[in-house]
Biopython code that builds the backbone (N, CA, C, O; Angstrom):
import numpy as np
from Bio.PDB.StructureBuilder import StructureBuilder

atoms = [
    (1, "UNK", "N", (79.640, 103.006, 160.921)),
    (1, "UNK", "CA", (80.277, 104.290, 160.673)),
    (1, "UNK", "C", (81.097, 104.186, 159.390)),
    (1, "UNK", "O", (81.814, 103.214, 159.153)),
    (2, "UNK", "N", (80.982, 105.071, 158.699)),
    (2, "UNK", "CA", (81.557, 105.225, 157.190)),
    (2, "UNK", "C", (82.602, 105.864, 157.315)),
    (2, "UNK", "O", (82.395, 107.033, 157.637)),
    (3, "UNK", "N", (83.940, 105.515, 157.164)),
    (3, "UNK", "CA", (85.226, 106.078, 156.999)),
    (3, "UNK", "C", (86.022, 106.771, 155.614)),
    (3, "UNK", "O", (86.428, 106.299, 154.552)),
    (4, "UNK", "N", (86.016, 107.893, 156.113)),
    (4, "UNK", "CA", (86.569, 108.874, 155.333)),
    (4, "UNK", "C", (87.916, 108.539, 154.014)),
    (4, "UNK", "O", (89.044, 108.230, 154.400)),
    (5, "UNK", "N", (87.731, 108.606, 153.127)),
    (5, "UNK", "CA", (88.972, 108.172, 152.668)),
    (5, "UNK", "C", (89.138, 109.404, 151.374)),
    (5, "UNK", "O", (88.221, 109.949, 150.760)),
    (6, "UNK", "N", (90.835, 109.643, 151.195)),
    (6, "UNK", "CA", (91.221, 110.224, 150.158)),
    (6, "UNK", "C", (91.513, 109.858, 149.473)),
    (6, "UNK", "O", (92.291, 108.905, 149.505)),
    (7, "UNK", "N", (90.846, 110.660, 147.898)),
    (7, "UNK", "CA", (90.831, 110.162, 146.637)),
    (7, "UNK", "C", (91.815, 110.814, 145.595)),
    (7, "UNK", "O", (91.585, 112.023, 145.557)),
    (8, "UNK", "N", (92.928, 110.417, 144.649)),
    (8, "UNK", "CA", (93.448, 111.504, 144.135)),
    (8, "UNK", "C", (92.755, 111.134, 142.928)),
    (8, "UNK", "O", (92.638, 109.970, 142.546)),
    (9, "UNK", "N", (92.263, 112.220, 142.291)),
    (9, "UNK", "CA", (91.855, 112.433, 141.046)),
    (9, "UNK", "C", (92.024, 113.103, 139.888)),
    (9, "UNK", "O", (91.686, 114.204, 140.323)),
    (10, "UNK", "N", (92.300, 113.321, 138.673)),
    (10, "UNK", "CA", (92.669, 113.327, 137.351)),
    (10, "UNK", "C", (91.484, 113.820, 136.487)),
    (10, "UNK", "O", (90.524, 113.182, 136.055)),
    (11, "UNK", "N", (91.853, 115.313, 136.329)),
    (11, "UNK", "CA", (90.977, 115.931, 135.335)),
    (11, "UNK", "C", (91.687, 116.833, 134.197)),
    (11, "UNK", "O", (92.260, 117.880, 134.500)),
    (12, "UNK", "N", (91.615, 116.377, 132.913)),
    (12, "UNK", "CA", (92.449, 117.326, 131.980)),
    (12, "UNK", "C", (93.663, 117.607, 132.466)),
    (12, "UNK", "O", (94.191, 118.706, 132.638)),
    (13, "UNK", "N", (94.320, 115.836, 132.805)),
    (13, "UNK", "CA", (95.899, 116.247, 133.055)),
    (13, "UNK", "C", (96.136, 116.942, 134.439)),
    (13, "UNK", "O", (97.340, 117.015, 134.686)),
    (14, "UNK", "N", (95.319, 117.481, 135.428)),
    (14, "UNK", "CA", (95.599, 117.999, 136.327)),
    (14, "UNK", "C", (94.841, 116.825, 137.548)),
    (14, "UNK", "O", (93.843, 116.105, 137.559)),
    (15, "UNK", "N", (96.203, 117.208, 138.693)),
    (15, "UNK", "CA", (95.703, 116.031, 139.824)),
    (15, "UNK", "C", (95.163, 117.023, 141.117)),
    (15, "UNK", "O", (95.553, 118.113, 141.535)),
    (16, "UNK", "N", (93.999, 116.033, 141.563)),
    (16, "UNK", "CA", (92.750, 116.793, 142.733)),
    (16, "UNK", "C", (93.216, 116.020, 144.198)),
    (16, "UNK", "O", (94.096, 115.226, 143.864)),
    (17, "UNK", "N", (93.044, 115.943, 145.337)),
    (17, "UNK", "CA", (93.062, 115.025, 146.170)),
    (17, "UNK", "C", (91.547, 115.471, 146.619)),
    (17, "UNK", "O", (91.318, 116.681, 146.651)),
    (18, "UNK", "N", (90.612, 114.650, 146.932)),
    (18, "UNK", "CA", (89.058, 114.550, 147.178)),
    (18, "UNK", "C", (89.091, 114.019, 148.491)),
    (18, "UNK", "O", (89.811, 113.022, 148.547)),
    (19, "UNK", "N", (88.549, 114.343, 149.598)),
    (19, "UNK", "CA", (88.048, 113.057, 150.824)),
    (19, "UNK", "C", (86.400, 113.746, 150.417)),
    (19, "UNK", "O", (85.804, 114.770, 150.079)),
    (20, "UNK", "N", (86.198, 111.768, 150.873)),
    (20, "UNK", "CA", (85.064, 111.431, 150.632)),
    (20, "UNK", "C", (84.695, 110.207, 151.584)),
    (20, "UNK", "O", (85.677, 109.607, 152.019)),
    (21, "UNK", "N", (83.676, 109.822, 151.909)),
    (21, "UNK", "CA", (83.194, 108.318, 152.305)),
    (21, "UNK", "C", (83.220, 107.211, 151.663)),
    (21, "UNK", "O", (83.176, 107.352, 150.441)),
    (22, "UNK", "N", (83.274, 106.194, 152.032)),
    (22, "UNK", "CA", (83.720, 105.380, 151.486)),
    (22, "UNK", "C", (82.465, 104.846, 150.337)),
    (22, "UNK", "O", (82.574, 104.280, 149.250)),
    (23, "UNK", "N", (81.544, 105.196, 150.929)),
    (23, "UNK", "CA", (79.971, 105.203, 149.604)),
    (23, "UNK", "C", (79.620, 105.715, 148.718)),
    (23, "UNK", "O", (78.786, 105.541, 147.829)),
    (24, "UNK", "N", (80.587, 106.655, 149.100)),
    (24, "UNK", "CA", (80.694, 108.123, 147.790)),
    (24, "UNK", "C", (81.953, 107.971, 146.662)),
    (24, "UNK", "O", (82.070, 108.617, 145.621)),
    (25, "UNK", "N", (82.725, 107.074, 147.109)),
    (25, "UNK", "CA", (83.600, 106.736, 146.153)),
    (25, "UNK", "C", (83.475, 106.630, 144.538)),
    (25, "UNK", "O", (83.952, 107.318, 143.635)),
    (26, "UNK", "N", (82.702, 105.572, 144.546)),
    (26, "UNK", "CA", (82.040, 104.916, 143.472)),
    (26, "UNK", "C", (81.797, 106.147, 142.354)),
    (26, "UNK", "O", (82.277, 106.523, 141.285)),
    (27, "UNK", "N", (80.691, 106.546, 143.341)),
    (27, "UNK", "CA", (79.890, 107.566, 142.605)),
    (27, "UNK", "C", (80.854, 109.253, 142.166)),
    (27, "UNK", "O", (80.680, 110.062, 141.254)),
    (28, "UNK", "N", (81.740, 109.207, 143.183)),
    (28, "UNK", "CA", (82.584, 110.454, 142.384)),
    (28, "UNK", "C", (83.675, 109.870, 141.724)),
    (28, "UNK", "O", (84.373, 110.696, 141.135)),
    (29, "UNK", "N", (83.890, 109.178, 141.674)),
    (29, "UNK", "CA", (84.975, 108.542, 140.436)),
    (29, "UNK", "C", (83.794, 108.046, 139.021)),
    (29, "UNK", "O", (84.228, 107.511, 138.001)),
    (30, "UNK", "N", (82.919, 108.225, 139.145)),
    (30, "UNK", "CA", (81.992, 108.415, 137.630)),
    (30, "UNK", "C", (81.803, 109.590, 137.717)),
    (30, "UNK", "O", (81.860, 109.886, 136.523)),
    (31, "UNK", "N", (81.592, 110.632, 138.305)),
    (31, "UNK", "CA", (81.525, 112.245, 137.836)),
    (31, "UNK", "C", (82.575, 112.750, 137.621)),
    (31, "UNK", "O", (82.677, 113.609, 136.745)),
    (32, "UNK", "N", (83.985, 112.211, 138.618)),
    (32, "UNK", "CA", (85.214, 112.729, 138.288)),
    (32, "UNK", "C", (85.103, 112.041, 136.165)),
    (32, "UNK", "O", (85.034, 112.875, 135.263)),
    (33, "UNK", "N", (85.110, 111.091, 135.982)),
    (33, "UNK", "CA", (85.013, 110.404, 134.314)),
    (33, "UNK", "C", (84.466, 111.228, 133.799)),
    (33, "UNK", "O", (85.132, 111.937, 133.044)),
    (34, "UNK", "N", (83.127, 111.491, 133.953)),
    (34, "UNK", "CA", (82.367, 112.160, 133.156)),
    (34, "UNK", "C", (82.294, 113.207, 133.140)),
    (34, "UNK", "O", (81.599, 113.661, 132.232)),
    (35, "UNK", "N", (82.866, 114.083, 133.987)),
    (35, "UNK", "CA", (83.875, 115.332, 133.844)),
    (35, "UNK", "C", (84.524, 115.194, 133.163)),
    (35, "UNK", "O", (84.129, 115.621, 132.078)),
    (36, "UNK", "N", (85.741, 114.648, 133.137)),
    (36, "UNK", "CA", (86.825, 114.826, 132.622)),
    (36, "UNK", "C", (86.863, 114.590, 131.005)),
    (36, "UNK", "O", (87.609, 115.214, 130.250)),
    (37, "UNK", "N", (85.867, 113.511, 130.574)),
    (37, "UNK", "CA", (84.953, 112.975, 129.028)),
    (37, "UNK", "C", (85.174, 114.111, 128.476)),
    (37, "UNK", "O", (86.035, 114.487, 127.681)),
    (38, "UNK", "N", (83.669, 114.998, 129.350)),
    (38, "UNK", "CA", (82.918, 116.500, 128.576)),
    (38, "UNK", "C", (84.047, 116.947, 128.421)),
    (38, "UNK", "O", (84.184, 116.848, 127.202)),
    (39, "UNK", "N", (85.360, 117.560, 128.983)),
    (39, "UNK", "CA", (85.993, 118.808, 128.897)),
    (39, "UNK", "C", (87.035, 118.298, 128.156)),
    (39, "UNK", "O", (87.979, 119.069, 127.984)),
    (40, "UNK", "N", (87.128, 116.938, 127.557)),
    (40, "UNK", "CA", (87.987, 116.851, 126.931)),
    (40, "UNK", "C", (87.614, 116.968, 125.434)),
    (40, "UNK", "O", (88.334, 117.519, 124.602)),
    (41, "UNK", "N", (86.191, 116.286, 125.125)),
    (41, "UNK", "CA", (85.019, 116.742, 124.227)),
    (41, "UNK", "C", (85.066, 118.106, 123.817)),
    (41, "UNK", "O", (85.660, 118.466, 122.801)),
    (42, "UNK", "N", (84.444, 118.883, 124.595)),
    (42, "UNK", "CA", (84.719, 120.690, 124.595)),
    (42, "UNK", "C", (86.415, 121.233, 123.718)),
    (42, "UNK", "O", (86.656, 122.007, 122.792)),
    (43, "UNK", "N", (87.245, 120.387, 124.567)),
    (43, "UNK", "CA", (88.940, 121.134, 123.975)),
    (43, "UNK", "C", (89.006, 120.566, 122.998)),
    (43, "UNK", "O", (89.848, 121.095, 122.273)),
    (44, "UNK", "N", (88.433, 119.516, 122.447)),
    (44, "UNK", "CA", (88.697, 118.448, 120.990)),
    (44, "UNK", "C", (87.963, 119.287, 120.445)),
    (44, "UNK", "O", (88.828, 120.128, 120.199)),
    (45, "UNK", "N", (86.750, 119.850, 119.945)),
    (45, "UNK", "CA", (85.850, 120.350, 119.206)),
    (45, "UNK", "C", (85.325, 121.793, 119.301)),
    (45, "UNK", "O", (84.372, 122.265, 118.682)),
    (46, "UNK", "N", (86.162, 122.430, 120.229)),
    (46, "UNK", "CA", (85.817, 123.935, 120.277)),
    (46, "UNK", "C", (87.422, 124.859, 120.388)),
    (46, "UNK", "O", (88.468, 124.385, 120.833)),
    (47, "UNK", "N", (87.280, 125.877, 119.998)),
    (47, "UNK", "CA", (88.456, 126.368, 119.828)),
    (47, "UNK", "C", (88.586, 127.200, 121.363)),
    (47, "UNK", "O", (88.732, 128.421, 121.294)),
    (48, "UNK", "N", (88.532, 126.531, 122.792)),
    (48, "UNK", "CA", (88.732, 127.080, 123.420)),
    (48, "UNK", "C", (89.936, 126.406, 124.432)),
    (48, "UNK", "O", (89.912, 125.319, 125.009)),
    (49, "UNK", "N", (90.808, 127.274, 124.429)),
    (49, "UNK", "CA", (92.417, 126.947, 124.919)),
    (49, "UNK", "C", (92.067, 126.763, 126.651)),
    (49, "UNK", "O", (92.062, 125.599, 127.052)),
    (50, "UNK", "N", (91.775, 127.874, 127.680)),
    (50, "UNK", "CA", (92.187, 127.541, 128.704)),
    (50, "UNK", "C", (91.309, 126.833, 129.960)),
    (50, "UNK", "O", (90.127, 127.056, 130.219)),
    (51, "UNK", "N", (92.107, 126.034, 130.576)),
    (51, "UNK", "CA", (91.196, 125.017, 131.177)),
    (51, "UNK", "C", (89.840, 125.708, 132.385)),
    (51, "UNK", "O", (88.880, 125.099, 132.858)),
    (52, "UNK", "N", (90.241, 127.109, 132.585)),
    (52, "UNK", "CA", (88.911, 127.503, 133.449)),
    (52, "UNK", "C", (87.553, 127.648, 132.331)),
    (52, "UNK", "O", (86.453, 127.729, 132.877)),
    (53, "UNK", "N", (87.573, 127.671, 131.367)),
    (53, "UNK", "CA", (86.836, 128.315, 130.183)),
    (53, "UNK", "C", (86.001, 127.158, 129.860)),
    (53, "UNK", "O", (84.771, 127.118, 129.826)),
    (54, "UNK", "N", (87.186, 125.837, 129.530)),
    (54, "UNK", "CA", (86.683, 124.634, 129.376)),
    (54, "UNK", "C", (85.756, 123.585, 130.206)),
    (54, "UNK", "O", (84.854, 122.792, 129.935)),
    (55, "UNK", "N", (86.517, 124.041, 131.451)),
    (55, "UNK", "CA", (85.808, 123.826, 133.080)),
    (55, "UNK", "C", (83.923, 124.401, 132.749)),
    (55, "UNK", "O", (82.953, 123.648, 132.824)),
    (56, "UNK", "N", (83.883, 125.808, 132.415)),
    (56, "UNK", "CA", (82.785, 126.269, 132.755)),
    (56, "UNK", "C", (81.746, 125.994, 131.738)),
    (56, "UNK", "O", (80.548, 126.228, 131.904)),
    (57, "UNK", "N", (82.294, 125.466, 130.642)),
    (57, "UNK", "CA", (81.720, 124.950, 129.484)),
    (57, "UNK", "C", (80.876, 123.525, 129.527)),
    (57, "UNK", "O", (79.759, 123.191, 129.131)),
    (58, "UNK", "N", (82.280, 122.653, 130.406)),
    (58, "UNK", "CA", (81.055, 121.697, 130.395)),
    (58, "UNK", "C", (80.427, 121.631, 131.734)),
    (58, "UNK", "O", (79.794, 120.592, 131.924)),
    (59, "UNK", "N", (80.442, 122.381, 132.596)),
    (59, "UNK", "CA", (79.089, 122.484, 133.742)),
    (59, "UNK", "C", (78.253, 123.274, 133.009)),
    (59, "UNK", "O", (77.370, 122.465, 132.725)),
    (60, "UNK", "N", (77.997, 124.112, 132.606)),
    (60, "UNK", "CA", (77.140, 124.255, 131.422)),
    (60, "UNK", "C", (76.173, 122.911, 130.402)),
    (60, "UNK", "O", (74.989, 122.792, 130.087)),
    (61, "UNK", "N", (77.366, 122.125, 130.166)),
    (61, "UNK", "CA", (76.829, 121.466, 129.046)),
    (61, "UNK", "C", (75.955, 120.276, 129.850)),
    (61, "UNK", "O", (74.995, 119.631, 129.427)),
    (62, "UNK", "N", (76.747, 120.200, 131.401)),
    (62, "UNK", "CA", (76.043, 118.985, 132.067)),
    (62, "UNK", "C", (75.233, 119.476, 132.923)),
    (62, "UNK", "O", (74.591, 118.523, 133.367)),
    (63, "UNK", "N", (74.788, 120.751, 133.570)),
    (63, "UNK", "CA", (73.609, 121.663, 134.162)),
    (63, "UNK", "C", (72.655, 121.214, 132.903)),
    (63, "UNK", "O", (71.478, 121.109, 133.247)),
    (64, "UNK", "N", (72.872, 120.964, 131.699)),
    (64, "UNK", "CA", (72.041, 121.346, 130.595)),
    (64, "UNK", "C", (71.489, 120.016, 130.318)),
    (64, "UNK", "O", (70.403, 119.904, 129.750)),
    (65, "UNK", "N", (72.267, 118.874, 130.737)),
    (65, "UNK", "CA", (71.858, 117.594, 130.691)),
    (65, "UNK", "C", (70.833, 117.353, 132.068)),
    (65, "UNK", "O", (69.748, 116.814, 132.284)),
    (66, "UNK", "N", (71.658, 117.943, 132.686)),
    (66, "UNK", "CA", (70.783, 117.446, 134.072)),
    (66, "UNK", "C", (69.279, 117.872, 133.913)),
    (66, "UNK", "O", (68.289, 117.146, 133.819)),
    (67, "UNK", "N", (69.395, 119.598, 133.906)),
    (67, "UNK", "CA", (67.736, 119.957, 133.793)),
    (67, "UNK", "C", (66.558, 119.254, 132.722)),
    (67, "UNK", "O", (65.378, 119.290, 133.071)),
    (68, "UNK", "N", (66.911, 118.669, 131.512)),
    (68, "UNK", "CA", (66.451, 118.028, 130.664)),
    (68, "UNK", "C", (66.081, 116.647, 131.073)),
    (68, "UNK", "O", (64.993, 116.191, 130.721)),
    (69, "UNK", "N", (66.947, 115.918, 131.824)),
    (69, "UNK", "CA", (66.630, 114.401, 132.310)),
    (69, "UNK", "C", (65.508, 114.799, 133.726)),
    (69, "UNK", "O", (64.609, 114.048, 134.105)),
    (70, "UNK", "N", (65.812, 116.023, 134.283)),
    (70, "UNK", "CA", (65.086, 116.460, 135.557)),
    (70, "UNK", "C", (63.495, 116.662, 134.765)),
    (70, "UNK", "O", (62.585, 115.836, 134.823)),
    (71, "UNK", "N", (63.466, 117.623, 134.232)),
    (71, "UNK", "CA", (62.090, 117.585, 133.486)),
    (71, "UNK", "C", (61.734, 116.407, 132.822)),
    (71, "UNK", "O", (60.591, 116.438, 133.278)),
    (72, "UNK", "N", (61.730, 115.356, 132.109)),
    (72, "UNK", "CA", (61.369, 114.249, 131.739)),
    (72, "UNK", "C", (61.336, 113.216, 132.997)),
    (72, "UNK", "O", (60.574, 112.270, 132.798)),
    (73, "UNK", "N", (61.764, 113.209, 133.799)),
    (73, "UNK", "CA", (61.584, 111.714, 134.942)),
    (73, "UNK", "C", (61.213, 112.618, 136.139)),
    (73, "UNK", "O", (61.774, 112.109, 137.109)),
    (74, "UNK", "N", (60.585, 113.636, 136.503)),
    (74, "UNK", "CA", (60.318, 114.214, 137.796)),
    (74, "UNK", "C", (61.244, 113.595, 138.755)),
    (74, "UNK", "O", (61.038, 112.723, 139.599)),
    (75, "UNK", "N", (62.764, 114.509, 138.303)),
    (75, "UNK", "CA", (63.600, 114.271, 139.252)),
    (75, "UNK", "C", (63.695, 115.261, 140.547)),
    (75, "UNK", "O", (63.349, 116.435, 140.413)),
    (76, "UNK", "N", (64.208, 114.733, 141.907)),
    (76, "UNK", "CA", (64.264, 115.232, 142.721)),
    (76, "UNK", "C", (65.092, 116.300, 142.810)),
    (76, "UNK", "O", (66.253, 115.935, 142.997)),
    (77, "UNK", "N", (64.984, 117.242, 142.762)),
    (77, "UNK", "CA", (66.321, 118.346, 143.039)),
    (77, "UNK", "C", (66.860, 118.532, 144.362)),
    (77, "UNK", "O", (68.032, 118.771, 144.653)),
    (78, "UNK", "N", (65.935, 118.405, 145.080)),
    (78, "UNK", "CA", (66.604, 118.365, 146.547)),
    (78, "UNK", "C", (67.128, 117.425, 147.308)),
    (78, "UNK", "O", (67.939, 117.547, 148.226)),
    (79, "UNK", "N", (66.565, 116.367, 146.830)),
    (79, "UNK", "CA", (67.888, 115.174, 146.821)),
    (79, "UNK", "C", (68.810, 115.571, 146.361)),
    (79, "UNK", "O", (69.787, 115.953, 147.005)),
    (80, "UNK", "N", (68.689, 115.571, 144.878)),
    (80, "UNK", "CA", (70.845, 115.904, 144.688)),
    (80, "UNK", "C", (71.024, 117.192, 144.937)),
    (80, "UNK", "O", (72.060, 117.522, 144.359)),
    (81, "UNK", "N", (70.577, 118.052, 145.469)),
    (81, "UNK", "CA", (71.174, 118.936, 145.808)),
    (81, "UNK", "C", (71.968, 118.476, 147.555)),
    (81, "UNK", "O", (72.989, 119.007, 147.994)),
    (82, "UNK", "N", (71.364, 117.671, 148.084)),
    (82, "UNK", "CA", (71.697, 117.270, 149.452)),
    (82, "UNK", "C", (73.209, 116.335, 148.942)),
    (82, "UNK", "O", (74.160, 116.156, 149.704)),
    (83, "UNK", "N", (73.146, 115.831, 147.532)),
    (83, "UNK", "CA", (73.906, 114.645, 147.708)),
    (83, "UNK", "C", (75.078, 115.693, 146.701)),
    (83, "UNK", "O", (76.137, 115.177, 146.343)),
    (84, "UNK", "N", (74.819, 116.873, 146.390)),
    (84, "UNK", "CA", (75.709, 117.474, 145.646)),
    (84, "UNK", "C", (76.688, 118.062, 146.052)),
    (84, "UNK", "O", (77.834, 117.857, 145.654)),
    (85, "UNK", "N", (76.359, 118.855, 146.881)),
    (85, "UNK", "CA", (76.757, 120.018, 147.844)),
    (85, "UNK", "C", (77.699, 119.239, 148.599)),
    (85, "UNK", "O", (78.734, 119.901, 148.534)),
    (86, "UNK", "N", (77.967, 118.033, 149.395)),
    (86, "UNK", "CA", (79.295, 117.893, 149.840)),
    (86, "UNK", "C", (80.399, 117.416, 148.814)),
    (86, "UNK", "O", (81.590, 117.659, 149.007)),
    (87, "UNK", "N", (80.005, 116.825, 147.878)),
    (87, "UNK", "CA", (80.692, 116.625, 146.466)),
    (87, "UNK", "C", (81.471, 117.787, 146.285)),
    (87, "UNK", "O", (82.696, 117.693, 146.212)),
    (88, "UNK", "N", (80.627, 119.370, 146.169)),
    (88, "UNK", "CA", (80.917, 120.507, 145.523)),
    (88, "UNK", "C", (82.064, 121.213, 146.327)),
    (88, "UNK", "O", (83.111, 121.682, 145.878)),
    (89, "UNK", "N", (81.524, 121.171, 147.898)),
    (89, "UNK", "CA", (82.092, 121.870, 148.717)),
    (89, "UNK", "C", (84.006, 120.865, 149.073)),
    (89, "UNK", "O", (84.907, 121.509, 149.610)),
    (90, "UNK", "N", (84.186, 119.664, 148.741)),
    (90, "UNK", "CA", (84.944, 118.901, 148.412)),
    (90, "UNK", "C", (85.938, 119.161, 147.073)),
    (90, "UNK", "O", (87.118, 119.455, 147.266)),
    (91, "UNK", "N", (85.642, 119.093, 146.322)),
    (91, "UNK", "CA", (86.196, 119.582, 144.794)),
    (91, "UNK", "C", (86.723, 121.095, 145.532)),
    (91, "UNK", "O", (87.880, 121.209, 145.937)),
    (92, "UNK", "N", (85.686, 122.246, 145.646)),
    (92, "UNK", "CA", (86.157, 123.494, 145.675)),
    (92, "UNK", "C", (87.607, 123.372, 147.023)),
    (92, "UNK", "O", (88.638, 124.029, 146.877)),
    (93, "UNK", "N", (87.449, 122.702, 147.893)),
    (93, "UNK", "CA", (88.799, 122.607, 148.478)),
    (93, "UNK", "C", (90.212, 122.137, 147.989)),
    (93, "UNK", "O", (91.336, 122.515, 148.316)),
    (94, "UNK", "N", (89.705, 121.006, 146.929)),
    (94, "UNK", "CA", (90.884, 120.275, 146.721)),
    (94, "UNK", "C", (91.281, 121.700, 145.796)),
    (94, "UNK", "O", (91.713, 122.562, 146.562)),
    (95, "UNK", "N", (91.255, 122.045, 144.724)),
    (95, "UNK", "CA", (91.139, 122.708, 143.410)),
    (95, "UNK", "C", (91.833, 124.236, 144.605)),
    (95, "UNK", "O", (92.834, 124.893, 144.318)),
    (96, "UNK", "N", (91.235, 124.391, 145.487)),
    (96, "UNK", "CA", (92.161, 125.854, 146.338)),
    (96, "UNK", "C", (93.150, 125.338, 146.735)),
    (96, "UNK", "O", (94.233, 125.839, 146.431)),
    (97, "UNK", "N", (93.089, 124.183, 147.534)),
    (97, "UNK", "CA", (94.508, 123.941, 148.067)),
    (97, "UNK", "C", (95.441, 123.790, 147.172)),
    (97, "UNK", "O", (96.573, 123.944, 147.629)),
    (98, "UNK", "N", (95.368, 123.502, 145.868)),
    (98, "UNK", "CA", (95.852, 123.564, 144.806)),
    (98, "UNK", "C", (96.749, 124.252, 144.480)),
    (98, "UNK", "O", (97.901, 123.891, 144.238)),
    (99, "UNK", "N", (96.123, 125.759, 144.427)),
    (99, "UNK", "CA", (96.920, 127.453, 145.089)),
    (99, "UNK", "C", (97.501, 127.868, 143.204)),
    (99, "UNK", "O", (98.146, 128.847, 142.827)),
    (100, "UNK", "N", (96.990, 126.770, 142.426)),
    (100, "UNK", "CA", (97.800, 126.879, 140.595)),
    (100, "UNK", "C", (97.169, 128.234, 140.086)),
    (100, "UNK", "O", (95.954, 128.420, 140.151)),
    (101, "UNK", "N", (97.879, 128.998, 139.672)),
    (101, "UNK", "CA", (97.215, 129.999, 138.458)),
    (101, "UNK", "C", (96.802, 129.551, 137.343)),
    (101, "UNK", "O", (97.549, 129.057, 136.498)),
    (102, "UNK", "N", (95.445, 129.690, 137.217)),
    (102, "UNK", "CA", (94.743, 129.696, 135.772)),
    (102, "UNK", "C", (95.450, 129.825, 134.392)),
    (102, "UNK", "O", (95.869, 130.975, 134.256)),
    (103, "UNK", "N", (95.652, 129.233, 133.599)),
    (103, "UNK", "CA", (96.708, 129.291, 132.423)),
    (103, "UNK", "C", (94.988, 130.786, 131.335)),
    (103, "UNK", "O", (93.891, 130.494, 130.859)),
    (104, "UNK", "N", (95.525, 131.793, 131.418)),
    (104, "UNK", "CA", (94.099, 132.369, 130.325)),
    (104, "UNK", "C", (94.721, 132.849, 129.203)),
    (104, "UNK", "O", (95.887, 133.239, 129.135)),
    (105, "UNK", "N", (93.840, 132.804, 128.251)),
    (105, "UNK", "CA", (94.034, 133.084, 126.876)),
    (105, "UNK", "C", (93.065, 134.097, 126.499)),
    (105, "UNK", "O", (91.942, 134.340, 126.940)),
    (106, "UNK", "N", (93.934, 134.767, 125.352)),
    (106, "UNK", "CA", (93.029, 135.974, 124.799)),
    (106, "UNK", "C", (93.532, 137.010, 125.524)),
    (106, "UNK", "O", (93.079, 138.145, 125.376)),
]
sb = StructureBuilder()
sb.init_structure("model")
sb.init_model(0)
sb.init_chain("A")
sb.init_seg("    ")
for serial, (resi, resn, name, xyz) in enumerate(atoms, 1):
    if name == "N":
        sb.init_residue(resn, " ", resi, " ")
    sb.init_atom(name, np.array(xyz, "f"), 0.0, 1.0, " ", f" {name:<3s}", serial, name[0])
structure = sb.get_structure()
């Protein structure tokens, strides 16, 4: 049996708390990174100020990576979609319980 554990995590200066399994660790502390890489990439090199904007920019930029590596290696989508979706549904809790107003610009 795989035991649940909470993760606090660090994206653009802002802190997440994640539960996850203990197998899943690994692997969302490299997406939490490579999140946090892109959107810091995005605010270094694009003139866009607020962090929901920046957020949607690089799921964009990494939807855009993904489908490209998916078409070249006949990747499974329904695998990671199985292995995504508690990832997703995880993040979207921490990020509500959160309860922060969006800083927006413009």
């Amino acid at each position: 049996m795989n035991k649940e554990a909470a993760l606090n995590v660090t994206v653009m200066g802002r802190e997440f708390r994640i539960h996850c399994s203990g197998e899943e660790q690994e692997g969302l502390m490299l997406a939490v990174s490579y999140l946090n890489k892109k959107m810091r990439e995005i605010k270094a090199t694009r003139k866009i100020v607020g962090t929901e904007q920046i957020a949607i920019a690089a799921a964009i930029n990494i939807t855009h990576e993904l489908l490209n590596a998916r078409s070249q290696c006949g990747f499974d989508m329904e695998e990671f979609r199985r292995r995504i979706e508690p990832l997703e549904s995880r993040l979207a809790d921490a990020v509500s319980s959160r309860n922060i107003p969006e800083n927006k610009t413009g």
